[in-house]
N, C-alpha and C positions, 0 to 999 in steps of 0.2 A: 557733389560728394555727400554722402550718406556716413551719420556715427553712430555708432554702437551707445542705445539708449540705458544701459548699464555699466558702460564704461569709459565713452566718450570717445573709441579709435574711430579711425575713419575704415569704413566697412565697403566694397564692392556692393554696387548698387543691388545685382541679384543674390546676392546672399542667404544665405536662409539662417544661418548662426553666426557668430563675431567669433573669428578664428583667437582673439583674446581674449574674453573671459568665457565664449559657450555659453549667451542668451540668444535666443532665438529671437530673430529680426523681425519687424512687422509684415518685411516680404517672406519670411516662411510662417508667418503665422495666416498672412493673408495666401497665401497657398497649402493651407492647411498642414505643413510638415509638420509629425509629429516632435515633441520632446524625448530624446533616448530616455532619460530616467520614467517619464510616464509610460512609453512602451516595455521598458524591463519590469516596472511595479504591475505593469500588467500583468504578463507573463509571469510573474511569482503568484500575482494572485489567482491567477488560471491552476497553477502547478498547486496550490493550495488546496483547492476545489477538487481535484482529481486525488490530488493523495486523502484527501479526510475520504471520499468515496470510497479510496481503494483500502482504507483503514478502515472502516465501517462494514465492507465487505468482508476481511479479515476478520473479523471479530467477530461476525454471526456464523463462519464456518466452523471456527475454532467451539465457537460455543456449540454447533450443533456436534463437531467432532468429540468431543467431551462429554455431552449427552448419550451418544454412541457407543463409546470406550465405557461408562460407566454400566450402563444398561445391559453390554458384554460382559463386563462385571460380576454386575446381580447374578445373571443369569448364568453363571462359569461357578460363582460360590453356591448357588441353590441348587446345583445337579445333582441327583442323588447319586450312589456310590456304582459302581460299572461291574456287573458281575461278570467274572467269564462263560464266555457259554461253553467250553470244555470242563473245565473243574468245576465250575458254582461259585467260588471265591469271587466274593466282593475286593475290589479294587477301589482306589482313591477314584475322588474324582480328575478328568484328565489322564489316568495313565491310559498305554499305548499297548501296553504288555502287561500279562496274569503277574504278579507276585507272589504266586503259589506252584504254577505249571511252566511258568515264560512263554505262553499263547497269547498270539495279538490279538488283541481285543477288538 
């Protein structure tokens, strides 16, 4: 008979853990089974790796989309004013239709 070296039960000779306290036995360390807590720390730190990536990549879109929106910007505020080509009247920038004739511009 075989005890569980952290708790003293008597353990199933093939065992791989001690169904009373959950250490893992010489015969599953010598068949290599892993520990659940070291395979879930795994997987968090996998899932760690991939989110900072996918945060990293977020963040240089965002920055170039913001470079973009401003640069639309500049160039929306510096447009000089839109004349109509029926009347002559200068129009704001942006508008769509004369403010002097009501001709789409």
């Amino acid at each position: 008979m075989v005890f569980c070296s952290n708790c003293g039960k008597p353990l199933a000779d093939e065992a791989n853990f001690c169904p009373n306290c959950g250490v893992r036995t010489r015969t599953g360390a010598a068949a290599g089974v892993p520990i659940p807590a070291e395979v879930i720390r795994e997987a968090f730190c996998q899932a760690s790796r991939e989110v900072e990536k996918a945060l990293s990549r977020a963040a240089k879109d965002v920055h170039e989309a913001f470079q973009s929106a401003g640069k639309s910007i500049r160039e929306s505020v510096n447009r000089p004013p839109r004349p109509c080509p029926s009347c002559g009247k200068e129009n704001p920038r942006g508008s769509s239709y004369c403010s002097n004739c009501g001709k789409q511009l």
